[in-house]
N, C-alpha and C positions, 0 to 999 in steps of 0.2 A: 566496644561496639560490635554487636551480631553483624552477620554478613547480610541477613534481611534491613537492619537500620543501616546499614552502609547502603546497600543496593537504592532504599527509599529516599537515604538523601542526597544519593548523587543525582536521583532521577528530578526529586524536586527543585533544586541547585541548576541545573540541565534547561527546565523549564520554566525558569522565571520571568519576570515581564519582559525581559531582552527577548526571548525568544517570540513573544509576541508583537511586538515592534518589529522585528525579524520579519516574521512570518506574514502576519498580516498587516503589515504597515508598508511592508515590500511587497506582498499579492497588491493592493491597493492604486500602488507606485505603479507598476506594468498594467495594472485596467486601466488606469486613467491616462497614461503617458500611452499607449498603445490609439487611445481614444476611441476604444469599443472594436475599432475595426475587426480584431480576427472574430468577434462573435457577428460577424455580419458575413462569412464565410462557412458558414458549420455545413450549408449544403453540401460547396466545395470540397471540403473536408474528407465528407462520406463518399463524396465520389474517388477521393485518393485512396481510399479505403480500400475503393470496391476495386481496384486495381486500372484505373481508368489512365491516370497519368503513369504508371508504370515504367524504369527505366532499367531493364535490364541486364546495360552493359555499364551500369553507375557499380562506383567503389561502394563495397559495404557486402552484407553478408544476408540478410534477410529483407524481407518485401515488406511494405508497409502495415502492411495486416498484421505479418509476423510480430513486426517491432510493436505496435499495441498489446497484441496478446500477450506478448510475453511481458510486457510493463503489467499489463493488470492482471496476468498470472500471480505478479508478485504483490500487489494491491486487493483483489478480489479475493476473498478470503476469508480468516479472523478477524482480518481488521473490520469486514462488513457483518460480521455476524457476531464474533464474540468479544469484536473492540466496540458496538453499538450497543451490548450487554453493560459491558464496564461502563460504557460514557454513562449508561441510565441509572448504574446503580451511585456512582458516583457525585454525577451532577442532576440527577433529575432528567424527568425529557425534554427541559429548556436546552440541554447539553446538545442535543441534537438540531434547534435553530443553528447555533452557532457552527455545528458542521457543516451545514448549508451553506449559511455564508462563505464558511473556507472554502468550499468546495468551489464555487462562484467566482471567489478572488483566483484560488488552487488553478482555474484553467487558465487564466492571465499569465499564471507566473509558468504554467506549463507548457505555454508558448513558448515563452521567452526562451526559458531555460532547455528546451529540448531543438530550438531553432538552433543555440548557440552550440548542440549537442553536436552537431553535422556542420555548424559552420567552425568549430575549432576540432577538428578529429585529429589523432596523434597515431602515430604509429607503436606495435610493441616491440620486441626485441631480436621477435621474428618477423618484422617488416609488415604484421599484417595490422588494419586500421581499427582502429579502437575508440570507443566515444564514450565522455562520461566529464563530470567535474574536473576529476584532479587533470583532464588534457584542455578542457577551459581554459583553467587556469595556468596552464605552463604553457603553450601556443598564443591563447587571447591575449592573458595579462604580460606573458613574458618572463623567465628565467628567474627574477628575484624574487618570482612570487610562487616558486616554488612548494617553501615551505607549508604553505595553505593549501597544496596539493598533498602533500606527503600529510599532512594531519587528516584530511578527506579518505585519502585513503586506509590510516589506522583506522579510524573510528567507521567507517565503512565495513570491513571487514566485521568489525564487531559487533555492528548495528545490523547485517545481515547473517548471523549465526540464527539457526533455524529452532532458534527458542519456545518462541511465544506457538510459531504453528504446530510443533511437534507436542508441546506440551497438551494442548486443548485438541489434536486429533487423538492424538492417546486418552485422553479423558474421554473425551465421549464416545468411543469406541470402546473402551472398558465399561461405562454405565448402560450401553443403549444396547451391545450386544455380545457381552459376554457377560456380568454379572446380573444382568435381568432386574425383577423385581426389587432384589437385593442391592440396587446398587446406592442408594443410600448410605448403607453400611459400610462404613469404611471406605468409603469412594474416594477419599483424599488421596492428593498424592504420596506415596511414600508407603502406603499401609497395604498397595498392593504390590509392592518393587519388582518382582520376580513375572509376573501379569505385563508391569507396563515396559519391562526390561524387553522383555520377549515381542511386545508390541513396538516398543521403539527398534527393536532388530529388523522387523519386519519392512518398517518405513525407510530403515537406511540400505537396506538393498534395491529396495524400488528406486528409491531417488539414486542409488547409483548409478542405477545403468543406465539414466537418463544424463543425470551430470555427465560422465567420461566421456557423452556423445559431443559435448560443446551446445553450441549456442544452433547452433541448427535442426540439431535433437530437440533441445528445448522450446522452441519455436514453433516445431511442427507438434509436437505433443498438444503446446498450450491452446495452439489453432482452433484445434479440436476439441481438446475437451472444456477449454472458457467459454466462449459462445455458450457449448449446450448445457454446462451447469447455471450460468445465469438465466439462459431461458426457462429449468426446472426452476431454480429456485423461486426465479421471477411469476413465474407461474405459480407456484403455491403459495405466494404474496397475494395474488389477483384473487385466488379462491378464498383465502382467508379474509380480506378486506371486505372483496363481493357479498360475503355472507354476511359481514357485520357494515354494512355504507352507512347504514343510521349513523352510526358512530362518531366514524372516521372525523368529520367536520369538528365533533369536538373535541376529538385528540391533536388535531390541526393547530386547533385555536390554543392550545392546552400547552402546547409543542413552544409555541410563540410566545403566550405569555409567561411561561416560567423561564423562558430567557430574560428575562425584565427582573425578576422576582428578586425581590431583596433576602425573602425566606427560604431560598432553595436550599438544596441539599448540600452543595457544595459550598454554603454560605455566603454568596449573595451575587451581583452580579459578575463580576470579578473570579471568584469560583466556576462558576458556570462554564463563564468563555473560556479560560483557562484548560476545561474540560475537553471541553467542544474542540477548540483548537488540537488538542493533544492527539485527540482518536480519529482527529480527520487528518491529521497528519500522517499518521498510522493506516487508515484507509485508502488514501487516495495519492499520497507519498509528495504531493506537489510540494519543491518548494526542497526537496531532503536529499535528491540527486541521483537516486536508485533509478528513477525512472529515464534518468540525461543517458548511465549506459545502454538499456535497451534498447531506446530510441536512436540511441548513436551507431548501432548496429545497423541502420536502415540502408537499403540499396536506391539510392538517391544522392544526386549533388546540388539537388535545391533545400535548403535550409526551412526556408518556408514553411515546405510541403509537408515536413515532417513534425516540424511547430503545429500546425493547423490540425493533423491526426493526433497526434500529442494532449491536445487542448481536449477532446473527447473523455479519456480518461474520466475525468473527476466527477465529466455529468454521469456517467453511466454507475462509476462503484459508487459511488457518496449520494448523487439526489436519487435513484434510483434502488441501486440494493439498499441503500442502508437505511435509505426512507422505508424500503419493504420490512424489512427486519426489526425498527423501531414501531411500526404498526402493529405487526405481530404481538411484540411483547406488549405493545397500551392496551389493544386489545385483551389480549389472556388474563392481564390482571398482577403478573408472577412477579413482579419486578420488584412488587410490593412490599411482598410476603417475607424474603429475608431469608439468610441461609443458604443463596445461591449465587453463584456470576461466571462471566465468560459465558463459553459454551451452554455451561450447564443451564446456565439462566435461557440464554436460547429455545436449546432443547427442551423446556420444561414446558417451553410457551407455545409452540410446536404440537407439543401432546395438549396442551389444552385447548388451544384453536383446530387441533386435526385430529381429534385423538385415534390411536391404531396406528395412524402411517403416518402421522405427522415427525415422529421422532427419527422414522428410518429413512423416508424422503430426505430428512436433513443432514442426516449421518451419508448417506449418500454423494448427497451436493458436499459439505464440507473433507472428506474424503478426499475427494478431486482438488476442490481450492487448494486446501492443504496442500497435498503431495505439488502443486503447479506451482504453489508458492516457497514452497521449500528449495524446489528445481532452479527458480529463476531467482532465490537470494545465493543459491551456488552459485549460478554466473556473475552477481553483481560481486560479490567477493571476492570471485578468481579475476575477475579485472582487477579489484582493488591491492591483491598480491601482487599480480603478475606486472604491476605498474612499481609498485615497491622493490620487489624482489626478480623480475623476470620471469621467463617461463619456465627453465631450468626445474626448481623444485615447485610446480605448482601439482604437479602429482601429491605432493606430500601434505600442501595445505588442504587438499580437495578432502583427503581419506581423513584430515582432522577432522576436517568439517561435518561429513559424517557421523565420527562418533561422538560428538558433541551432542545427535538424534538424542543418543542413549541418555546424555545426562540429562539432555530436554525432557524426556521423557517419565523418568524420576522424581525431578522437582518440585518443587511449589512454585504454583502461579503467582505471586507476587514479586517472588523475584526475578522472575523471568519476566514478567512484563518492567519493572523498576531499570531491568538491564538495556531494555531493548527501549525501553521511550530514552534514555538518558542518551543511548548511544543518537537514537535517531536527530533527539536536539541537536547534539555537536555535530554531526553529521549539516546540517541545514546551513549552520554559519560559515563555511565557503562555499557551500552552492547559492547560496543569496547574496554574500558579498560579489561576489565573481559575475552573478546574471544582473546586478546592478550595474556594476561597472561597466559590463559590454552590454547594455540595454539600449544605447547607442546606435549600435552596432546592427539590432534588430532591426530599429524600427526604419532604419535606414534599407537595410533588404527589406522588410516588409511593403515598404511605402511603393517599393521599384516591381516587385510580385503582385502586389493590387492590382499597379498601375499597368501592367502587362494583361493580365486578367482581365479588366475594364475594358482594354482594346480587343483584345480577342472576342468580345461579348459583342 
């Protein structure tokens, strides 16, 4: 067996229908058992946002804004640009109903899960407070459930190696502005090693000197540059749309009924969801527990408060970008045509809905994604070390992680995405069992934060 047929059937293995039961049969479980309430809050929400409730002298390390940014620093990305390329060419654009949906269930369960993220924090080795799965589960559940941390935190580690985004910034940085015209020609990976070597060198100095700053480096970078690349991007969604609105209603409709479709591309309905599911899970992270660290970092001791900005996430990268980015490509037409994915599919749709500036606007925005995304799975991994192993050698994993840039960079895209969905599945099955079991636990604080709310009102 090639190390491509290994990568492809761990990753299908990974994501069989458990993982769908999983995923969306547990997003479900918290809409319904929550009984809509935190989406009857999302004003609330914004106003936590906007620094309203603010507690300054609370444990934790970053402000509420921070703790979002930097979650969809690690979300906002490929996964909205060139995991909404794969979802199309894969499943069809019924693939992208079906991210909707997750997305929808995705905020339920990102309540849950990032409430329990601050209500079970653990300490590291250096006494300082840490949030994430694997302290869920050893605080929440207690000591013999250890072992379901210590597995969270392998497959964590592995599931955030900077594969998938180093791989496809490197690409379209090599076709958009440095092989030009030419970049057809031998554009694959591999055929330009020396090109993409030197380009991967480039990204892992950048991301260093953000990593070794920690989590407050990271935080203030992402601050800044998330907001305003989703505003460009989201803006050159609006122009491309604006120019085609005739349209759009039947890419809408189009969108929806090949969710249904027995003849889809993915063959049939079953394929589809399976799709759908996959790349929103990769989009929007609900539900896989990358996002429980971040959030766990928040300077706050209401559990709540951090659930309720948490739950934002999904609508913003999943209905919003990635709704943009699937527009784009029905629009262009490219998705069609064959011979492209990822990025490149992106980019090509880009040029044909904008052409002249539509490819380096995008190169642009995914530039930043990229690099913020790359930044904030170095944090999620050095928890997941530094939780294994202590802090002691977390210098050593950091400089791994690093030139891993290099091999990302080199690779083919197949196996790097094969690597990074497999890890992501196993990743989900202690963040879901564990936000099940203390689900409890939530709606229990949640009921008592309403109800406090209500009187204040």
């Amino acid at each position: 067996m090639t190390f491509a047929e290994a990568t492809s059937a761990f990753a299908s293995y990974a994501w069989g229908p458990h993982m769908l039961v999983l995923l969306v049969g547990g997003g479900l479980f918290f809409l319904f058992y929550s009984g809509f309430a935190p989406f009857r809050y999302l004003k609330h929400a914004i106003n936590i946002l906007r620094g309203k409730y603010d507690e300054p002298n609370a444990e934790g390390q970053i402000s509420h804004l921070g703790a979002l940014s930097s979650a969809m620093a690690g979300t906002v990305g490929m996964g909205n640009i060139g995991g909404v390329a794969l979802a199309m060419v894969a499943g069809g654009p019924g693939a992208i109903f079906w991210m909707w949906v997750s997305a929808i269930i995705g905020m339920a369960t990102k309540f849950f899960t990032c409430t329990l993220a601050i209500m079970y924090r653990g300490h590291d080795d250096r006494g300082e407070v840490r949030g994430g799965p694997m302290y869920i589960i050893t605080e929440g559940l207690g000591p013999k459930w250890k072992p379901l941390a210590i597995f969270f935190a392998v497959v964590g580690m592995m599931g955030n190696f900077p594969l998938f985004n180093t791989n496809q910034l490197v690409t379209i940085v090599k076709e958009w502005l440095i092989l030009g015209p030419d970049r057809t020609v031998g554009a694959q990976a591999g055929q330009h090693f020396w090109l993409e070597l030197a380009l991967g060198g480039v990204v892992m100095l950048v991301v260093g000197s953000v990593v070794l700053g920690g989590i407050n480096r990271i935080a203030a970078v992402a601050t800044k540059a998330v907001p305003t690349m989703i505003l460009v991007y989201v803006s050159c969604a609006i122009y491309v749309i604006g120019s085609h609105i005739e349209q759009v209603p039947g890419y809408l409709v189009q969108i929806v009924s090949e969710a249904f479709s027995m003849q889809s591309v993915a063959g049939g309905v079953l394929g589809t969801l399976v799709v759908g599911v996959k790349r929103a899970a990769f989009s929007n992270e609900a539900g896989i527990g990358t996002e429980v660290m971040a959030h766990g970092s928040a300077k706050t001791a209401e559990p709540v408060k951090e659930g309720l900005v948490a739950m934002l996430g999904p609508a913003i990268d999943t209905l919003i970008v990635c709704t943009a980015t699937a527009l784009i490509i029905l629009i262009s037409g490219v998705w069609q045509q064959g011979g492209a994915d990822g990025i490149s599919l992106s980019s090509l749709a880009f040029e044909e809905t904008m052409p002249g500036v539509g490819p380096y606007l995008l190169l642009l925005c995914v530039v930043f994604f990229a690099i913020t995304t790359i930044i904030t799975q170095a944090f999620y991994g050095s928890q997941c070390f530094r939780f294994l192993c202590g802090s002691r050698y977390l210098s050593a994993y950091q400089c791994f992680y690093l030139f891993t840039i290099l091999f990302a960079a080199t690779t083919s895209l197949d196996n790097v995405v094969n690597l990074i969905d497999g890890a992501y599945a196993l990743m989900a099955i202690p963040t879901m069992i564990s936000a099940v079991l203390l689900a409890p636990k939530v709606k229990q604080a949640a009921q008592r934060y309403f109800a406090s709310l209500e009187q204040a009102n």
